[in-house]
C-alpha positions as CSV (number, residue, x, y, z in Angstrom):
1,X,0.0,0.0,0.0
2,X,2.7,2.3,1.0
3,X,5.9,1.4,-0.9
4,X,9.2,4.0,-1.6
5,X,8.9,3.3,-4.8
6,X,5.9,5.9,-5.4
7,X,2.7,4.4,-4.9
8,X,0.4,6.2,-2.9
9,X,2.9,9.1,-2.7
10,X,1.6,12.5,-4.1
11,X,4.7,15.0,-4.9
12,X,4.6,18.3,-5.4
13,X,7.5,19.0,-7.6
14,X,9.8,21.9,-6.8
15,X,9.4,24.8,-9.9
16,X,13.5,25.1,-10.7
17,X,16.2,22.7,-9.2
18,X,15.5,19.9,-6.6
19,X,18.0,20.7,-3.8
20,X,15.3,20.2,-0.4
21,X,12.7,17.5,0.5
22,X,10.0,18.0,3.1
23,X,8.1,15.1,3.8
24,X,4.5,16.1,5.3
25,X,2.0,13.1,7.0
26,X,-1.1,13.4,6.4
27,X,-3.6,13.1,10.3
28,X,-5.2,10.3,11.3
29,X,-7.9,8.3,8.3
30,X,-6.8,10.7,5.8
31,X,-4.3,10.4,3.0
32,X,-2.0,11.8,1.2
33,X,-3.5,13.6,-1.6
34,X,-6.3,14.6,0.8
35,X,-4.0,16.1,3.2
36,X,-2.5,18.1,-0.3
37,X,-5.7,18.9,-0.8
38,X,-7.2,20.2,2.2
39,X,-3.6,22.6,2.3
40,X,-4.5,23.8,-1.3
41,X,-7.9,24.3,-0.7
42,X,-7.1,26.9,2.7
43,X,-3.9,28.6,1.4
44,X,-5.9,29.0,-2.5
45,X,-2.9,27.3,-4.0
46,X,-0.2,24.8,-3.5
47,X,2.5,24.2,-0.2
48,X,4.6,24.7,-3.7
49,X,8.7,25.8,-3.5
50,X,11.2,26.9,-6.6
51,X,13.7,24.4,-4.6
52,X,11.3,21.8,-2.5
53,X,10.1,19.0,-3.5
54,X,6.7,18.5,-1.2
55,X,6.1,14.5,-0.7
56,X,2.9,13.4,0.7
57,X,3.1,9.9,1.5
58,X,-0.4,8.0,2.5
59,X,0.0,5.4,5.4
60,X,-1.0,1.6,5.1
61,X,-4.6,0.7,6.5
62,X,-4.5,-1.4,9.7
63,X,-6.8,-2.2,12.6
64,X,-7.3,1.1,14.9
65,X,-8.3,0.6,18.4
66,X,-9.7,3.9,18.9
67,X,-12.5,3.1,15.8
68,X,-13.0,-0.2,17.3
69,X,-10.6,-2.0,15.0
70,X,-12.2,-0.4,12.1
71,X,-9.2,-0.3,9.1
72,X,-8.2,3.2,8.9
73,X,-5.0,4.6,7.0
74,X,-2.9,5.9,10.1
75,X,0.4,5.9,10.9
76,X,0.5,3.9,13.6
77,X,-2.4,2.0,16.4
78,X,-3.4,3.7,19.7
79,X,-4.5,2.6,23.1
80,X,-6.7,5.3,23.2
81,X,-6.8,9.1,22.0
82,X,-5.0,10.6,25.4
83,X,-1.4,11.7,26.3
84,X,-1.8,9.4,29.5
85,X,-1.5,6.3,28.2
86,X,1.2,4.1,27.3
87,X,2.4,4.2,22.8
88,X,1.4,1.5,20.9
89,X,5.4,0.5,20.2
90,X,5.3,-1.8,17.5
91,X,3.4,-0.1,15.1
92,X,5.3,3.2,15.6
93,X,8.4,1.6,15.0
94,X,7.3,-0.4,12.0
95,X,6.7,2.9,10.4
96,X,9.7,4.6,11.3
97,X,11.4,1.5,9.4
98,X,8.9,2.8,6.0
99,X,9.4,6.3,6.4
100,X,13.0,5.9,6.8
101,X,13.1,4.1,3.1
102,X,11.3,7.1,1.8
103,X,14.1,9.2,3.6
104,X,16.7,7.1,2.0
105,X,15.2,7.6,-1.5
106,X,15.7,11.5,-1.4
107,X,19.5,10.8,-0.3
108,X,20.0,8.2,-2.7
109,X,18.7,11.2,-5.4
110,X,21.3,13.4,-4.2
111,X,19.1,15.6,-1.5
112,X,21.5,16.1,1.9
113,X,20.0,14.9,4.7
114,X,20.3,18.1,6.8
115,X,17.9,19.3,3.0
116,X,15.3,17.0,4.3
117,X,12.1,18.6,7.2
118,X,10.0,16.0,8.6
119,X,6.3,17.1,9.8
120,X,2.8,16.8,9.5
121,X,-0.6,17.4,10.8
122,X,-2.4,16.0,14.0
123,X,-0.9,12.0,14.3
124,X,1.1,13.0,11.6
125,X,3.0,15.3,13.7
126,X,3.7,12.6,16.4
127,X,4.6,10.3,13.7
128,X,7.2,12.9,12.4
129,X,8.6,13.7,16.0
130,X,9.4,9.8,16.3
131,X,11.1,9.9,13.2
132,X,13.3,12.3,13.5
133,X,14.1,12.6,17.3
134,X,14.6,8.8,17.7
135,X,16.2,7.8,13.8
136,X,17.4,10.8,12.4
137,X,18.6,13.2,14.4
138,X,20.5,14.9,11.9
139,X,17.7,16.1,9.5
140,X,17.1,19.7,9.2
141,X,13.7,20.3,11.1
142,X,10.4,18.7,12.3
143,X,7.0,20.2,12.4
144,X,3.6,19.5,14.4
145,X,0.8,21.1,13.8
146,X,-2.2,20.1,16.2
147,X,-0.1,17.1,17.7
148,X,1.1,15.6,21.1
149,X,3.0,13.0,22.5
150,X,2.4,10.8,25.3
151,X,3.9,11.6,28.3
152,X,5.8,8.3,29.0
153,X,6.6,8.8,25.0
154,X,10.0,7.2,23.4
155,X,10.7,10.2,22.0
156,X,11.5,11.8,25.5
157,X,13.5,8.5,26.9
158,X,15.7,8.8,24.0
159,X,16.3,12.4,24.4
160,X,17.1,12.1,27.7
161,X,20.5,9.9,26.6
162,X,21.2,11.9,24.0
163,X,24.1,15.0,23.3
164,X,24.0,15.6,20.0
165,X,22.7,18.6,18.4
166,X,18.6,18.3,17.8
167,X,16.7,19.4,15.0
168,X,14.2,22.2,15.2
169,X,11.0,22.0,16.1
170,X,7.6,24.1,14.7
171,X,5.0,23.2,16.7
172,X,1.6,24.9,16.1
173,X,-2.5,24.3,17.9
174,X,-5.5,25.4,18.1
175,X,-6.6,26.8,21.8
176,X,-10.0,25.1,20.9
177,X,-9.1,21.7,19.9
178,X,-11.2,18.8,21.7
179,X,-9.6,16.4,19.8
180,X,-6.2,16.8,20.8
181,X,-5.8,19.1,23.6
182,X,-4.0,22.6,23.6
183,X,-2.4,21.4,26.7
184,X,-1.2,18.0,25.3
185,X,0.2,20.1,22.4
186,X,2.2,23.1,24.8
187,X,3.0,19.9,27.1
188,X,5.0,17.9,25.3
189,X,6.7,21.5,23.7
190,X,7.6,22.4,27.3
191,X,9.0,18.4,27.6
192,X,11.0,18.6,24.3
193,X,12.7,22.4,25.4
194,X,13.4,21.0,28.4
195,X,15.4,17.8,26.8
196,X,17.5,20.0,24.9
197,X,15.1,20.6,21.5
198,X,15.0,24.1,19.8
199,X,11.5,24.6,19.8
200,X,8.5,27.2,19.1
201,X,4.9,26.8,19.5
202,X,2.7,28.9,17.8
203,X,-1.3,29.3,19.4
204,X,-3.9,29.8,17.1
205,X,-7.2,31.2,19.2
206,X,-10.5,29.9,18.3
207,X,-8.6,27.0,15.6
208,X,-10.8,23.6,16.5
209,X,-8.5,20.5,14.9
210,X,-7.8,22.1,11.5
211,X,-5.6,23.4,9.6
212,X,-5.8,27.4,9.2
213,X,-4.5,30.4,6.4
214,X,-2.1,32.4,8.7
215,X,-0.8,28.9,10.3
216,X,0.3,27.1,7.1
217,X,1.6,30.8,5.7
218,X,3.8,30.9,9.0
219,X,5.0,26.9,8.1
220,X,5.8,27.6,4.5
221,X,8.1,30.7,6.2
222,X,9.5,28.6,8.6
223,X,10.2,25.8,5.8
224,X,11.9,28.8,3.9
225,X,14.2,29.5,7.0
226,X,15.4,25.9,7.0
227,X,15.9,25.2,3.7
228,X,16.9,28.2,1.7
229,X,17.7,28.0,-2.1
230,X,21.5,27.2,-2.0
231,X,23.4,29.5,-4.1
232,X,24.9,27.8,-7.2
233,X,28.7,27.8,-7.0
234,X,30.3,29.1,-10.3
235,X,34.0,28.7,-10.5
236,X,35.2,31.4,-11.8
């Protein structure tokens, strides 16, 4: 369903030369084109770069507790929808093993690693903070809009052994979410700063669990910031 080799993986192409990747995840039971979609649809146009190729993957359906085993397309299974509760391991960890093939693909087309962000939306987010804090510490950025992680989370115990240098962290909610909390969101913010993570969170009043104009405007700056078009080098 979910294979590096390009099916069920939406790309938006860069406009010029290919020299950055980010690699969005879509929330929980959506997809990646709809994710694409749904960020077209509020900013009136593409997350589109002269220099950044956009890649959407779409996650393999499996059993999700919290529909009552219902197939959904998510990242990974939970216990339940809460931050007090313990991660469901072995499906996080099978997908860091996918998503590091896609990661591998972009270096094996000549992209730098410290070229590639890892982010996404809602469980996306959490999928992305995984990734990158536990795996690949040495990529150039993460982002999270409307996500959390659980407070016993893996992400933290590996932090906690950990002095090398951390990649950035964009971390966005809605004060009105009642799917995942504001409080789960500035909680595990507060928890990553305090473990040694660069990080800024950005609160969006009366934002439910959405995406929002002024919030994706501020990513695609951010994503700017971290991956600015590299000047070509003419010998001269």
């Amino acid at each position: 369903i979910f294979h590096p080799s390009g099916s069920l993986i939406f790309v938006a192409s860069p406009a010029g030369r290919h020299t950055a990747s980010v690699i969005f995840l879509h929330g929980s039971g959506d997809t990646g084109q709809g994710v694409r979609a749904w960020i077209k649809q509020v900013l009136s146009q593409d997350l589109a770069f002269q220099h950044i190729k956009v890649i959407y993957p779409t996650a393999p359906a499996r059993p999700y507790t919290p529909m009552k085993g219902a197939l959904s397309t998510v990242w990974f299974d939970r216990y339940k929808i809460s931050n007090d509760c313990p991660e469901h391991i072995e499906t996080i960890d099978s997908m860091c093993k996918l998503l590091t093939e896609l990661i591998n693909e972009e270096i094996k087309n000549g992209i730098q690693k410290d070229r590639i962000l890892v982010g996404g939306f809602s469980m996306g987010g959490c999928m992305a903070m995984h990734l990158a804090y536990r795996y690949h510490q040495d990529v150039a950025g993460v982002f999270a809009l409307s996500s959390f992680l659980n407070k016993t989370s893996l992400v933290y115990q590996a932090l906690r052994t950990n002095d090398s240098i951390l990649p950035e962290l964009f971390q966005c909610h809605g004060t009105i979410d009642e799917l995942v909390l504001y409080s789960w969101g500035e909680e595990t913010n507060k928890t990553l700063k305090s473990l040694g993570v660069t990080a800024s969170f950005l609160s969006f009043p009366n934002l439910y669990h959405e995406l929002k104009k002024d919030e994706l405007e501020e990513l695609r700056t951010w994503i700017f910031k971290k991956l600015p078009e590299e000047m070509i080098k003419t010998n001269k």
